[in-house]
C-alpha positions in Angstrom: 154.7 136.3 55.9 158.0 135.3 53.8 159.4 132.3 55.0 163.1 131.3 54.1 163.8 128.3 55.8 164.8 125.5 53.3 162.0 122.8 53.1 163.3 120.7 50.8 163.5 116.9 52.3 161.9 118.1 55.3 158.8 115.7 56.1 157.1 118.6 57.7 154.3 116.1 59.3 156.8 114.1 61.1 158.7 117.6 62.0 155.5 118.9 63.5 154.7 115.8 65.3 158.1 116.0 67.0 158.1 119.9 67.9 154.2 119.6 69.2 155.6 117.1 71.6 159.2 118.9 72.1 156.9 122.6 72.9 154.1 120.7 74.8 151.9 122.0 72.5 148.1 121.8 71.3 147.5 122.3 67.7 144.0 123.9 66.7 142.5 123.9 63.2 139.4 126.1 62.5 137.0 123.9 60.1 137.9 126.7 57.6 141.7 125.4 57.4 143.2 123.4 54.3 142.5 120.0 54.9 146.2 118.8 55.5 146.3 121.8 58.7 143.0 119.7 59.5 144.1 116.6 59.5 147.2 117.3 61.4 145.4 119.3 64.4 144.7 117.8 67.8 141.2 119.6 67.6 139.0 121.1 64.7 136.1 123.3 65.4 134.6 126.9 65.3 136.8 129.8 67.0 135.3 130.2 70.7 135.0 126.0 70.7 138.7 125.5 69.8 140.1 128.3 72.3 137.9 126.3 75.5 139.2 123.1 74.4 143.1 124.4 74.4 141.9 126.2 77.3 141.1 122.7 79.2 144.5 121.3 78.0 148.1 120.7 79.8 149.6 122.5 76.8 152.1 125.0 77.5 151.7 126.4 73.8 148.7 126.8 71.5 149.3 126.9 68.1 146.5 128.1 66.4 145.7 127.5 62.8 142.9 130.0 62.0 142.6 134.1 61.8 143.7 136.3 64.3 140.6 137.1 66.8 140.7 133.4 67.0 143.9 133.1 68.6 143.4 136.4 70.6 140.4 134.8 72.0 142.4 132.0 72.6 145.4 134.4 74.8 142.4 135.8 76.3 141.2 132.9 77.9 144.8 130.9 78.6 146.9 133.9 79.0 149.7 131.8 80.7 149.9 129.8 77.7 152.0 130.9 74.4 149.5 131.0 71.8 151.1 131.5 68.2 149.7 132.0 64.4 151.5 131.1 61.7 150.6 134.3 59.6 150.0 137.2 61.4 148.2 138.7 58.9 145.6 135.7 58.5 143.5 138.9 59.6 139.3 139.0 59.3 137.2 140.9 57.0 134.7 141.5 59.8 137.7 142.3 62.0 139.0 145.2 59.7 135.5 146.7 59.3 135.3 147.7 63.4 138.4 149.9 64.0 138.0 150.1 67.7 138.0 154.0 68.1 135.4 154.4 65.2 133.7 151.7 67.5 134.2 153.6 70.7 133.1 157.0 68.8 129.8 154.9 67.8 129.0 153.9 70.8 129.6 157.0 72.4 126.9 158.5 70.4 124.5 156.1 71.6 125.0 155.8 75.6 121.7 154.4 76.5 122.9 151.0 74.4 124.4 147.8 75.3 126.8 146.3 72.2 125.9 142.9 71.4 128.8 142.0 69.3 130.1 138.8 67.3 133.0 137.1 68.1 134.7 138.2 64.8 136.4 141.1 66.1 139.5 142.0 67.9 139.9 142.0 71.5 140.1 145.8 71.1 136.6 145.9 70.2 135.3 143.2 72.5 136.7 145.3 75.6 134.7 147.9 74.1 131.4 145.5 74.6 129.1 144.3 76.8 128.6 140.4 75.6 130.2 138.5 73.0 128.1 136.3 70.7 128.7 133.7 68.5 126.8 132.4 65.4 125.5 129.1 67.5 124.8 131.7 70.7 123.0 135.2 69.5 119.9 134.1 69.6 119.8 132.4 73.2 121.6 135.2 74.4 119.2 138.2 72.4 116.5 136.1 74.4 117.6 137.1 77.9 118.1 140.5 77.1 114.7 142.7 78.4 113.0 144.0 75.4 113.6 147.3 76.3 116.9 147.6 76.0 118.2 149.3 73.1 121.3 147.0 71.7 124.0 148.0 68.8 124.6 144.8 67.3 128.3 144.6 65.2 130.3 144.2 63.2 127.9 141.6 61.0 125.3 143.6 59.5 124.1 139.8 57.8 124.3 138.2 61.3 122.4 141.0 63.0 120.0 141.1 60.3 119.1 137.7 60.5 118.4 137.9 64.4 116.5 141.0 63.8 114.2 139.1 61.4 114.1 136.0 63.3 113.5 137.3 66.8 111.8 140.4 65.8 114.0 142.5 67.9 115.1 146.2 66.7 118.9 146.8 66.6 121.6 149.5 65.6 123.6 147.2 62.9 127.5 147.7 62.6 128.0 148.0 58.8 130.1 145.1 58.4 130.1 142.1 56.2 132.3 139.0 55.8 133.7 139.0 52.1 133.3 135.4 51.8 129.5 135.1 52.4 129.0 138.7 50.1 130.4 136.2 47.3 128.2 133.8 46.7 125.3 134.4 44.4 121.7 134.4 44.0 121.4 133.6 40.7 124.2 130.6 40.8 123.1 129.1 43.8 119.5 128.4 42.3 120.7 127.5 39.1 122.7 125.1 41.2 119.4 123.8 43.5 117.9 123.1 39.5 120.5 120.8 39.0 120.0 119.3 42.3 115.9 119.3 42.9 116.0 117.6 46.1 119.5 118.4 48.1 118.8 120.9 50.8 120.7 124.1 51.1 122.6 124.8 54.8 123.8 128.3 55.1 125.8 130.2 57.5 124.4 133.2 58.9 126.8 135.5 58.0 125.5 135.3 54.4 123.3 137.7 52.6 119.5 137.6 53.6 119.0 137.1 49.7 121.0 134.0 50.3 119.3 132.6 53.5 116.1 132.8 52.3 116.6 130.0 50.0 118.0 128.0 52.7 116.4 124.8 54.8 118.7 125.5 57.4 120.8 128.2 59.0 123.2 128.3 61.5 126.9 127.8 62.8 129.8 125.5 61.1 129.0 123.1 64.0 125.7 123.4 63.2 125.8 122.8 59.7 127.8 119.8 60.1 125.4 118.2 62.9 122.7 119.2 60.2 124.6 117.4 57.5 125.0 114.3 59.6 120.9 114.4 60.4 119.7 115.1 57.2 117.5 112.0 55.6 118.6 112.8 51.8 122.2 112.0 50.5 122.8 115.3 48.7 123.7 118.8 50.3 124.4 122.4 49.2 127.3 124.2 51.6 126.8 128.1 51.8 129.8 128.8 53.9 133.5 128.3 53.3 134.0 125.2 51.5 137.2 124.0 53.2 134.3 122.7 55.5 133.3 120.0 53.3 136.8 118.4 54.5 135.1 117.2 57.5 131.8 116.4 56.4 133.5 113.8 53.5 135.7 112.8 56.8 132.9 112.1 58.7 130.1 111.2 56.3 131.6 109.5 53.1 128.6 108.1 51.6 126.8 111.2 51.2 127.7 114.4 48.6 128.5 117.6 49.3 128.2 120.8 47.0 130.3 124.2 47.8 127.6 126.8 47.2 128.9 128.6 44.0 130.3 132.7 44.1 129.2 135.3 40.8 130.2 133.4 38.0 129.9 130.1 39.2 133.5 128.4 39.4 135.5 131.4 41.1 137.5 130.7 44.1 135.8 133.4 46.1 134.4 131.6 48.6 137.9 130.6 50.1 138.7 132.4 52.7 142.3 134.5 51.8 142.8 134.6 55.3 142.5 131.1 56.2 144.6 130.3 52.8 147.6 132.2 54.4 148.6 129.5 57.0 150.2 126.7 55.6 152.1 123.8 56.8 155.3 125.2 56.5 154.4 128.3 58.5 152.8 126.0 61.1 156.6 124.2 61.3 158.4 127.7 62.0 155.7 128.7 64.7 156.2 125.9 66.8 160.2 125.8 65.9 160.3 129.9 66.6 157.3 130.3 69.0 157.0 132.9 66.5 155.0 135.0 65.7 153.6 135.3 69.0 150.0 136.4 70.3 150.7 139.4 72.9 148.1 141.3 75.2 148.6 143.9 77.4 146.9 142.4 80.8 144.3 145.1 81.3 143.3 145.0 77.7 142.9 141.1 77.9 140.3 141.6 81.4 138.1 144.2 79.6 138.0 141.6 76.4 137.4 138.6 78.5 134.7 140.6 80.9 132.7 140.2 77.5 133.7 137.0 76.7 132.4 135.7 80.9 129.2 137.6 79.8 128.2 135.6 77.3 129.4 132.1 78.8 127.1 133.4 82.1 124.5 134.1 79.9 124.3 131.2 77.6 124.4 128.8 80.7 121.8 131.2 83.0 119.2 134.2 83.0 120.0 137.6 83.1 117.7 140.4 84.3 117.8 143.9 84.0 119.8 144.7 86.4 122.7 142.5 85.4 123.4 144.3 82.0 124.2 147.8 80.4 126.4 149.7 78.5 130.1 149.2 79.2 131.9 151.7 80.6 134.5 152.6 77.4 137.7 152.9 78.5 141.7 153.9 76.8 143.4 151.0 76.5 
């Protein structure tokens, strides 16, 4: 997204300030976000977190400073409020690895399935399923499902991998991976752990199992910051996107956290290029502009959000047999 607005003199923190109050608006920062989007935000958090908390809100307009899903999940559940992105092409690499017909076409081929699928996706795709997960939720929800039941599990092949190990349960894995957690390496992260004999590793699930089995504890960003904040030592490796550490240095300066490292040990590519796109500027002209805007056609945002209500009714309650099976695919 090219911006050409003149920000010279402009104190874009005082600008936003005024237009969040001018627009009535929320402004959400996934923990994933440059720190100055973080600090400016009126909530930080993981995706489905963020979008209930706006959700919850007054706000007429959502400004969401994250990747696309994110805000899509955020239309889908407050679709009388205006929810805008500052770069609408802050996309997802498990996003772009689920097309939603070569999703359809897969699950066509196997009927007697339910889809199981992570909230990294686009609302295309979770119309096409049956429950939603998120990193924090799979398991409780894999735990209600009868063990019968065949389940495709997408578009995380890491994520489903690790539940299938964990829980023992056999699922059809989507073939996706997030490129972030594909870049950090093996070999660097224990040479890292030699320098640091006694910090703990915390990884996020959508890394490689050759990186979570080196890890003390695996789970969501929330998760990894609660475990960061409970942790007896002062020293901790991060295996997830590093903008993270911003709120763990917020939260807990005393202690020391390390951004796991990626092939040759001081690349950049564990930053998300997706989250990089936003910017403070681009948050300005969204709330200026209302631009660009999250649309949804109204029967594609019911299916989505049909998958979304599964997983919120099942990660509060029980679910028997008779309660779940495969979606019924239909056109958008």
């Amino acid at each position: 997204m090219e911006l050409t607005t003149n920000f010279t003199g402009l104190d874009l923190r005082a600008e936003i300030d005024r237009l969040r109050k001018e627009r009535n608006a929320v402004i959400l920062a996934h923990y994933y976000q440059k720190p100055e989007l973080q600090d400016i935000a009126d909530f930080v958090g993981d995706s489905l977190d963020l979008s209930k908390k706006a959700q919850a809100t007054d706000a007429d307009v959502i400004a969401f400073c994250g990747v696309r899903f994110m805000a899509e999940t955020a239309k889908i559940l407050s679709p009388q409020k205006i929810v805008v992105l500052p770069d609408m092409d802050a996309g997802c690499s498990l996003e772009d690895s689920c097309p939603p017909e070569q999703f359809a076409a897969f699950r066509a081929k196997h009927p007697d399935h339910i889809a199981l699928t992570y909230i990294n996706c686009s609302a295309e795709v979770k119309a096409l399923s049956d429950v939603i997960v998120t990193s924090s939720s799979a398991e409780a929800i894999l735990a209600k499902i009868p063990l019968d039941q065949k389940i495709i599990f997408g578009p995380d092949r890491n994520l489903g991998g690790y539940l299938a190990r964990k829980t023992g349960r056999d699922m059809l894995l989507w073939p996706g991976v997030c490129i972030v957690h594909e870049a950090f390496s093996e070999t660097e992260l224990l040479k890292l752990k030699a320098q640091h004999p006694g910090a703990p590793i915390a990884a996020h699930p959508e890394c490689p199992a050759i990186i979570l089995d080196h890890a003390d504890y695996v789970g969501s960003t929330r998760g990894i910051l609660e475990y960061a904040n409970a942790m007896p030592g002062d020293t901790l490796i991060v295996a997830t996107e590093p903008h993270i550490i911003h709120q763990m240095e917020r939260a807990m300066p005393t202690k020391h956290f390390i951004g796991a490292p990626g092939a040759d040990g001081n690349c950049n590519c564990n930053i998300c290029p997706y989250m990089a796109l936003n910017t403070m500027e681009k948050l300005y002209v969204a709330l200026r502009d209302l631009e660009p805007r999250i649309e949804m056609e109204e029967g594609l945002r019911l299916r989505a959000k049909k998958s979304l209500d599964a997983m919120l009714a099942m990660a509060g309650g029980t679910v028997g047999q008779g309660d779940l099976g495969p979606a019924t695919l239909t056109g958008d």
